[in-house]
C-alpha positions in Angstrom: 13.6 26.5 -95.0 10.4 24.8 -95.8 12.1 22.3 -97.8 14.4 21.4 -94.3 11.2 20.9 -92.1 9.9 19.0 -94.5 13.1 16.6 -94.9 13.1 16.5 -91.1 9.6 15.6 -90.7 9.7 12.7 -93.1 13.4 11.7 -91.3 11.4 11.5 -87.8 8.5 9.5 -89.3 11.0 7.1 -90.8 12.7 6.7 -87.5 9.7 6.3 -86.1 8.2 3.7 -88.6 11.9 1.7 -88.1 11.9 1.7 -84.2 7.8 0.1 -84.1 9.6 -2.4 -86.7 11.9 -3.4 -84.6 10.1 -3.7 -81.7 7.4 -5.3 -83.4 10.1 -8.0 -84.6 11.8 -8.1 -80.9 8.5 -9.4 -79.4 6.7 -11.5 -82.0 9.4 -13.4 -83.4 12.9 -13.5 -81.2 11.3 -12.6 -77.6 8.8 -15.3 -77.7 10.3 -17.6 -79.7 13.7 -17.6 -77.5 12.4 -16.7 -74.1 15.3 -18.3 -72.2 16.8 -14.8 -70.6 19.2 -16.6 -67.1 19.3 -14.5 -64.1 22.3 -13.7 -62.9 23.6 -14.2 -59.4 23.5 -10.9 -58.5 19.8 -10.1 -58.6 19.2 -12.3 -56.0 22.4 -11.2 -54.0 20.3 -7.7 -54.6 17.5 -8.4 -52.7 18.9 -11.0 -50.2 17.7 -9.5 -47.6 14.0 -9.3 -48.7 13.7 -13.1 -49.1 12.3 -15.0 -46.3 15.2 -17.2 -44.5 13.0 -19.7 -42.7 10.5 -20.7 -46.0 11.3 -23.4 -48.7 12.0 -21.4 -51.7 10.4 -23.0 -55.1 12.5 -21.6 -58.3 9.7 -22.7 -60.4 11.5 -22.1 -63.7 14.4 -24.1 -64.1 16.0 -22.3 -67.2 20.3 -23.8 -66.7 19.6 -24.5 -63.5 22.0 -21.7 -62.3 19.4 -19.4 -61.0 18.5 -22.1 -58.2 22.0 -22.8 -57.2 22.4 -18.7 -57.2 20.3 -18.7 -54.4 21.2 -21.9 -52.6 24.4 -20.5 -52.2 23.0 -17.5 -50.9 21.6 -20.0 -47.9 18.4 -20.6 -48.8 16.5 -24.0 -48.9 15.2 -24.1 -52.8 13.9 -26.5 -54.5 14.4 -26.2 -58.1 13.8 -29.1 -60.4 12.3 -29.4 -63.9 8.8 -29.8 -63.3 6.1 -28.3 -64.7 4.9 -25.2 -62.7 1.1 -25.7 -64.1 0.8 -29.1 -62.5 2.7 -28.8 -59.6 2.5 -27.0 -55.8 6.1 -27.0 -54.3 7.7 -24.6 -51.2 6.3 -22.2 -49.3 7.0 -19.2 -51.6 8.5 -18.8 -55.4 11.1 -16.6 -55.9 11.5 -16.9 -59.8 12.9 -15.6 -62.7 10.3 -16.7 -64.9 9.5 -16.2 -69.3 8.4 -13.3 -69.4 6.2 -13.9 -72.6 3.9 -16.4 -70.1 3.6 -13.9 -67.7 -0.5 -13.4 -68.0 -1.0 -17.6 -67.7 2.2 -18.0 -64.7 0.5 -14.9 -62.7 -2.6 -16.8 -63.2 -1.7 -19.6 -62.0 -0.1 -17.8 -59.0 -3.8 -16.5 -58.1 -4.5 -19.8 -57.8 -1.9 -21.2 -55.4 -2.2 -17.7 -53.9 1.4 -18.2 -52.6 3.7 -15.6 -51.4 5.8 -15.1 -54.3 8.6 -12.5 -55.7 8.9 -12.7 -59.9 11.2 -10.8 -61.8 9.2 -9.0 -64.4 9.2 -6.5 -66.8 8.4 -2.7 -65.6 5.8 -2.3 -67.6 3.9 -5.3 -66.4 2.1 -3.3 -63.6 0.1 -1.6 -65.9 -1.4 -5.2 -67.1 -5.0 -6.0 -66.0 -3.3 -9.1 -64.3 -0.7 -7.3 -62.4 -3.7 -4.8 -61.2 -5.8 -7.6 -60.0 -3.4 -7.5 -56.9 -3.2 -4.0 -56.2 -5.6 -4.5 -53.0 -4.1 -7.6 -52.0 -0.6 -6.7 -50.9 1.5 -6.3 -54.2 4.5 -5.4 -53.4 7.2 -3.7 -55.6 11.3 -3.9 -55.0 12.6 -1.4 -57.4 16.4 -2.5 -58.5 19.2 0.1 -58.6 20.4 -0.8 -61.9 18.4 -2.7 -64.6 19.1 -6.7 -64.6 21.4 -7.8 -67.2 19.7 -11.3 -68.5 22.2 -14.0 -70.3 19.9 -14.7 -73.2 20.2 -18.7 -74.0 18.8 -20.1 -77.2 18.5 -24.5 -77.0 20.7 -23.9 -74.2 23.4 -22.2 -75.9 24.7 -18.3 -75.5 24.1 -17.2 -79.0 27.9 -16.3 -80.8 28.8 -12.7 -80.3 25.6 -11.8 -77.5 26.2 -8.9 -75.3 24.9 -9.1 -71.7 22.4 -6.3 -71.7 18.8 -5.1 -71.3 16.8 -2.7 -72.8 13.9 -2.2 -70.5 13.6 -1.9 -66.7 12.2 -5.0 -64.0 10.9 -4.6 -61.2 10.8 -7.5 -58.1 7.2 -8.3 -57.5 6.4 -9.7 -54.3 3.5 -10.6 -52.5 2.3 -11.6 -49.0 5.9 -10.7 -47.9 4.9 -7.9 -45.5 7.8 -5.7 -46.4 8.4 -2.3 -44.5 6.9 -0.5 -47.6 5.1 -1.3 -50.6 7.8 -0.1 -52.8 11.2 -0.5 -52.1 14.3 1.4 -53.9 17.2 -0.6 -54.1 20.2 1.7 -52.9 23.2 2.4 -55.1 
């Protein structure tokens, strides 16, 4: 019996010891070196009605391209060009899909232009210091019914044998968009 708590002790501290590994290897070395996740049509189609009709929509992260004609065809006025987003001031609002492993420096930046916005991140972001800076400002949070299923590109490319999934949860952050309510659930 003791032997058996013992063996299952040591099983759960090897799980444990392989999970932080991986993780560990999923952020350092394959998240941030191939940060090129696309966004697919339908997270914009999602919140459609959320995104304001009569402003000129800067998709400040060009990625393929796709996520800019996504939400042209949804009738919106974008402009979406490869520019660098440090060095330039386009639209009235971005609505952006953007890497998620520049997220401290792009949110930075967004204090800056203070600029309504709406950025797919990461769920867990809101618990960043840079994230909180907004809390009293009018951070606003659309909450999706279904996680966001990224195309991962690496040099432009689908990788052979990728499966469209995600392992973690984003939320839509907005600001200065004056929603009905601070946080928004998507329906199913």
């Amino acid at each position: 019996m003791i032997f058996n708590k013992l063996k299952n002790k040591l099983k759960a501290k090897k799980s444990l010891i392989i999970y932080i590994k991986t993780m560990a290897g999923f952020h350092t070395k394959s998240f941030i070196k191939h940060d090129d996740y696309m966004t697919p049509k339908y997270a914009w189609e999602n919140i459609k009605d959320y995104i304001p009709k009569d402003k000129v929509i800067w998709e400040a992260f060009y990625g393929d391209g796709n996520s800019g004609n996504y939400l042209k065809e949804l009738g919106f006025n974008v402009i979406h060009e490869q520019v660098d987003f440090y060095d330039n001031d386009l639209g009235d609002i971005i609505v952006s899909n953007p890497p998620f492993s520049q997220s401290k420096e792009i949110v930075t930046r967004l204090k800056e232009l203070d600029k309504p916005f709406i950025l797919i991140l990461p769920s867990s972001k809101i618990n960043t210091s840079y994230i909180r800076q907004y809390k009293n400002c009018g951070l606003q949070i659309i909450i999706p019914r279904k996680r966001i299923h990224f195309t991962k590109k690496i040099e432009g490319v689908v990788p052979k044998n990728y499966k469209s999934c995600c392992n973690f949860d984003c939320f839509y952050y907005c600001y200065k968009l004056n929603l009905p309510n601070d946080i928004i659930w998507l329906d199913l």
